[in-house]
C-alpha positions, 0 to 999 in steps of 0.5 A, a space after each residue: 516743744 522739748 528736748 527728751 533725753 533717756 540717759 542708761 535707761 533700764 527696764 526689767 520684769 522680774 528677772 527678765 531685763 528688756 531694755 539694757 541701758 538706752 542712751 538717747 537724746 532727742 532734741 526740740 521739734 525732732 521726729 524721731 522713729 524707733 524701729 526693730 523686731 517684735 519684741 525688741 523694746 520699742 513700745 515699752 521704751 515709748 511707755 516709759 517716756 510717756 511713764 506709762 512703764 515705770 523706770 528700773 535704772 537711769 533718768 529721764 528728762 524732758 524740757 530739761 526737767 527730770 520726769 524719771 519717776 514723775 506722773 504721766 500728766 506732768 510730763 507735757 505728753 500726749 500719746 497716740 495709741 494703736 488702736 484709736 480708743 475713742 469713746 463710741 457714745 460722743 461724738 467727735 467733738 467730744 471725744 476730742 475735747 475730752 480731756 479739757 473738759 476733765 481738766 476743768 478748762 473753761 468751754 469757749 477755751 475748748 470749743 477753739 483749740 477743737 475747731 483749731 484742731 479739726 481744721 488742721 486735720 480736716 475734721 470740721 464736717 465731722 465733729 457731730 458724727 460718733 466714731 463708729 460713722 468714721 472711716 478708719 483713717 478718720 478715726 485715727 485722725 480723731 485720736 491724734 486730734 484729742 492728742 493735738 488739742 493739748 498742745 502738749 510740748 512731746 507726740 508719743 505715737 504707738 504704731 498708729 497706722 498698723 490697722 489701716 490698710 496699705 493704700 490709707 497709710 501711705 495716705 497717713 504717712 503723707 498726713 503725719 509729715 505734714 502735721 509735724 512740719 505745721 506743728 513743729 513739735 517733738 514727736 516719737 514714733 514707734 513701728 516696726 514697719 521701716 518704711 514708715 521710718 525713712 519717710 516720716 524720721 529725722 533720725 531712726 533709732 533701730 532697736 535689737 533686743 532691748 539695746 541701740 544698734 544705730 542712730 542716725 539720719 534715713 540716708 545715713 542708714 541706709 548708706 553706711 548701715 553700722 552691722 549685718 543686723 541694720 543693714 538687713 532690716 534697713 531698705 525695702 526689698 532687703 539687702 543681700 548677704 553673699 558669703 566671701 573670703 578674702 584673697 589678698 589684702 594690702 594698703 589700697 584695700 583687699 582681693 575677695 573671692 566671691 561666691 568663688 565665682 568672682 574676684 573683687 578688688 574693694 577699697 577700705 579705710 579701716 583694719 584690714 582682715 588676713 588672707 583667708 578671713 570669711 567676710 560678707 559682701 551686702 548689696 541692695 536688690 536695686 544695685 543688681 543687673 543683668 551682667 553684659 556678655 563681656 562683663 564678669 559677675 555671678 550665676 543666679 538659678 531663677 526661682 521666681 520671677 514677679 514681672 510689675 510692669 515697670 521693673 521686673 523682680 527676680 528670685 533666685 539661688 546662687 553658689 550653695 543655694 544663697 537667696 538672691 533677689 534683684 530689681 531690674 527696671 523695666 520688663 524682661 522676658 525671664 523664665 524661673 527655671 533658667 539661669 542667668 548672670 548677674 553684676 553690680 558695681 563694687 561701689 555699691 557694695 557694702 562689707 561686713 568683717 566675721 563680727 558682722 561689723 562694717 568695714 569702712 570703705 
C-alpha cells in the first residue's frame, strides 16, 4: 500500500491546458474515484500518476517518493484499462503471468502469485482457456488478475466496466469492492458513471474542465453538494433546479418565492442575499410528492409518466416550462396530459446563491 499525492499538478498539449492546477492527497489503502463530464480530465490525470502522461507543472509523489518525472515501472503501479488488452494467442495463465515472466522472475514464484490470483477471482477452471472463450466479465476478471498478481502498492482502473452491460457491471461493481476490502491496497478509479462512484468510493473527486469541484465522502456530496454543477451531476435521477427570488431576509434566514407559486421560509447560516436577489432552489426526484388537499406546493403539467411497479416516475413542466421530475413510491393512476400538485419538505431542499455556489444551511 501507498499514499499518492498530486500537488498543483499541471497538464497542458500545446497551448491547450487541460488540467489546471490539481491538488490532491490520497491516503494509503483508499479508494478513490474520480468522476466528471467527457473531457473534463479524469483519465489523462489518471495517466499521469500512472506516467503514462507526462507532467507539465507540479509534483507527484507515491509512498512519499517523488515519481513526478519517474518511468512508468518504477513507480509500484499497475493499471486496468478500458478495454481488457490481453494477448488472443495465451491462454489465461498466460496472459496473467505475463509480466513476471518479462521481469525475469523465477517460474514456481509465478505459478503461485497466479494460482493466488485466480482463486481470488474465481478464475481457476479458467487458466487454460484463450480469451476469446471468456465472457466479457471474465475478461475483465483476467485483466485486473495480471493487475493483482504484481502486487503492486497503487490500482489505477480506467473506466473498466464501461463495455460490460448493465446487469454484469452491477455484478462487477459488487466484485471490485470486495476485492479491495480483501486487498486493502490503494486504488483509483475513473468513470463518468456517478453510480459506479457512490457504490465503490471512499471519497469521489468530481472533476469539471480540468480542475477539483469538490472532494469528498458519497454522503457528504451528495448532502451537502458544494455548487449547482456537483449537485447536478451527483444523485441519480438528477436533482431539480427550480428558479427562485428572495422575498425577505433576516436573522433566522430568508422568504423565497418560488416559481411564484409558493412562499418558503428557509433557515441558513451563511451570508444572507438582498431582497429581490435570483437564487436557485435544488431538490431531489426522491423528495418529491404529491401535495395533500390542505397543503401548499407547486403545479407541474405531466408530460410523461413511467409506471415501474414499485414507484411511479413523472415528467413534467412547471412555471415557464422548468423540467421537473419526481419519484413517487408506489403505483399511481397518473395520465401525461393532466396537471397536478406537488410538495416537498424545506428540509430537504438545498440552496444555490446567483454564482451557483451553495448557501449553507
Amino acid at each position: 500500500m501507498a499514499d499518492v499525492s498530486l500537488n498543483q499538478i499541471r497538464k497542458s498539449f500545446g497551448a491547450i491546458e487541460v488540467i489546471k492546477g490539481v491538488d490532491l492527497d490520497i491516503r494509503s489503502g483508499e479508494f478513490v474515484v474520480f468522476v466528471g463530464p467527457s473531457g473534463c480530465g479524469k483519465s489523462t490525470l489518471l495517466r499521469m500518476i500512472a506516467g503514462l502522461e507526462d507532467i507539465t507543472s507540479g509534483s507527484l509523489s507515491i509512498g512519499g517518493t517523488d515519481m513526478t518525472d519517474e518511468d512508468p515501472a518504477k513507480r509500484g503501479i499497475a493499471m486496468v484499462f478500458q478495454t481488457y488488452a490481453l494477448y488472443p494467442h495465451m491462454t489465461v495463465r498466460e496472459n496473467m503471468g505475463f509480466a513476471l515472466r518479462f521481469a525475469g522472475m523465477k517460474k514456481q514464484e509465478i505459478e503461485t502469485r497466479v494460482m493466488e490470483a485466480a482463486r481470488m477471482l474465481e478464475l481457476e477452471s479458467y487458466l487454460d482457456r484463450k480469451p476469446k472463450a471468456l465472457s466479457g466479465g471474465q475478461r475483465q476478471r483476467v485483466a485486473i488478475g495480471r493487475a493483482i498478481v504484481r502486487h503492486p502498492d497503487v490500482f489505477l482502473f480506467d473506466e473498466p466496466l464501461s463495455n460490460l452491460d448493465a446487469e454484469l457491471r452491477v455484478h462487477m461493481r459488487a466484485e471490485l469492492s470486495a476485492l479491495h476490502d480483501r486487498l486493502k491496497t490503494t486504488m483509483v478509479y475513473v468513470t463518468h458513471d456517478q453510480v459506479e462512484a457512490m457504490t465503490l468510493a471512499d471519497r469521489i473527486v468530481v472533476l469539471r474542465a480540468g480542475k477539483v469541484e469538490q472532494i469528498g465522502t458519497p454522503l457528504e456530496l451528495f448532502n451537502t453538494p458544494a455548487n449547482l454543477f456537483v449537485a447536478g451531476f451527483i444523485g441519480s435521477p438528477a436533482m431539480n433546479f427550480l428558479p427562485a427570488s428572495v422575498v425577505d431576509a433576516d436573522e433566522a434566514g430568508l422568504k423565497i418565492s418560488l416559481l411564484d407559486q409558493e412562499t418558503l421560509d428557509i433557515a441558513i447560516t451563511g451570508a444572507r442575499p438582498a431582497s429581490g436577489a435570483r437564487v436557485t432552489l435544488g431538490v431531489r426526484p426522491q423528495h418529491i410528492r404529491l401535495a395533500a388537499e390542505d397543503q401548499t406546493g407547486f403545479e407541474i403539467a405531466i408530460t410523461l409518466v413511467e409506471a415501474l411497479g414499485t414507484e411511479t416516475v413523472v415528467y413534467g413542466e412547471a412555471g415557464n416550462g422548468e423540467r421537473v421530475m419526481a419519484v413517487l413510491a408506489g403505483q399511481h393512476a397518473l395520465k401525461t396530459g393532466t396537471t397536478i400538485r406537488v410538495a416537498f419538505d424545506v428540509a430537504d431542499v438545498h440552496l444555490f446563491d446567483e454564482a451557483g455556489q451553495r448557501m449553507a444551511r
